[in-house]
C-alpha positions as CSV (number, residue, x, y, z in Angstrom):
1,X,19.8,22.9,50.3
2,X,20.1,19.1,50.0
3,X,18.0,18.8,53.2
4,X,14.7,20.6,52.9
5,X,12.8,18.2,51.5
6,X,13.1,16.7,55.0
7,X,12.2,19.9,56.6
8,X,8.6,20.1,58.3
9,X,8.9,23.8,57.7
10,X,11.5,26.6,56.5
11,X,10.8,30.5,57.3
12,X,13.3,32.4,55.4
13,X,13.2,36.0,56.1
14,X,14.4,38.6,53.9
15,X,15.2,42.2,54.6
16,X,13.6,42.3,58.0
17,X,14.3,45.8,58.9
18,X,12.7,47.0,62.8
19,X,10.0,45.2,63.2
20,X,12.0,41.7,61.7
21,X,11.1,40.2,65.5
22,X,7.2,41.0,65.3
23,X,6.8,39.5,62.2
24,X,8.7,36.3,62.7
25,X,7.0,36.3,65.7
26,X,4.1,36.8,64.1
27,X,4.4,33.5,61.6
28,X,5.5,30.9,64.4
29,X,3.0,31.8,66.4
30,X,0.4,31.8,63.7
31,X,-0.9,35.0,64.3
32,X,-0.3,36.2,60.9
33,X,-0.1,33.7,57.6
34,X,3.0,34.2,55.7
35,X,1.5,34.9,52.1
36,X,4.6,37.0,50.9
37,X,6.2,36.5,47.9
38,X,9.8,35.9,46.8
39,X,11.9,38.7,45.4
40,X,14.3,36.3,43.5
41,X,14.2,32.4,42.2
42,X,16.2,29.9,44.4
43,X,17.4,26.9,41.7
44,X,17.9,23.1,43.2
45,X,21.5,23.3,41.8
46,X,23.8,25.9,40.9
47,X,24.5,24.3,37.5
48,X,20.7,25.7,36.5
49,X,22.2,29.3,36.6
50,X,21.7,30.1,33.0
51,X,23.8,33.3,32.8
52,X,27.2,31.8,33.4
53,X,26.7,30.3,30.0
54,X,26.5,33.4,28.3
55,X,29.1,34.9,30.1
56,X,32.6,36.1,28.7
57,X,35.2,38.7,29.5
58,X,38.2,40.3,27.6
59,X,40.6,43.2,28.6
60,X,38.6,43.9,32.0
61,X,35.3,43.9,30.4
62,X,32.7,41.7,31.4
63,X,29.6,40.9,28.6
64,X,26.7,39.1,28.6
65,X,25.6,37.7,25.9
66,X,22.4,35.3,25.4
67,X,18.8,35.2,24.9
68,X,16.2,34.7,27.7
69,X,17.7,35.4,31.1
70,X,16.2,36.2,34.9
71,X,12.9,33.9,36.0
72,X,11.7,32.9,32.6
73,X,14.5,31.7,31.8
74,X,13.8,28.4,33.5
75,X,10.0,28.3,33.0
76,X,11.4,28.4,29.2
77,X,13.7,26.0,29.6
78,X,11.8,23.8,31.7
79,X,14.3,23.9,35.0
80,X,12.9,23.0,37.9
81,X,13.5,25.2,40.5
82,X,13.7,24.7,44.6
83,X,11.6,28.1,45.4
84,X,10.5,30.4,42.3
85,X,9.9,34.1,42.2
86,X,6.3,35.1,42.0
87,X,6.0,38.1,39.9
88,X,3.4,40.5,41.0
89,X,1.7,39.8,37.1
90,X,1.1,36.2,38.0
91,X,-0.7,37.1,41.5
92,X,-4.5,37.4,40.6
């Protein structure tokens, strides 16, 4: 997303289910703050996806091989990434 940095404001909204309307409503017309967190890390470029590195494949098999993948992975590695995943650990 090249152009978000431009963006005065992004609302992403992630398995809405029935009441998706109400609380987008909700957030635009600032009757509720949107203090949810991400279920998943969003990298800056797809290059940054650490298990393609790791991954190989033989006679219809595919193994993954490597050391630290998912979120840490880029905390580790010092990867900057656009949106990161809050785990519920880090949430005091």
């Amino acid at each position: 997303m090249p152009w978000v940095s431009s963006a005065s404001i992004l609302l992403y909204s992630w398995l809405g289910g029935s009441e998706v309307g109400t609380a987008i409503f909700s957030v635009i017309f600032e009757v509720a703050n949107p203090s949810g967190k991400l279920p998943l890390t969003f990298l800056s470029k797809l290059d940054d996806i650490q298990a393609f590195k790791f991954l190989s494949s033989g006679a219809g098999v595919v193994v993954c091989g490597g050391d630290i993948l998912g979120y840490r992975c880029y905390e580790v590695r010092n990867i900057e990434v656009a949106f990161p995943l809050v785990p519920t650990s880090a949430i005091v």
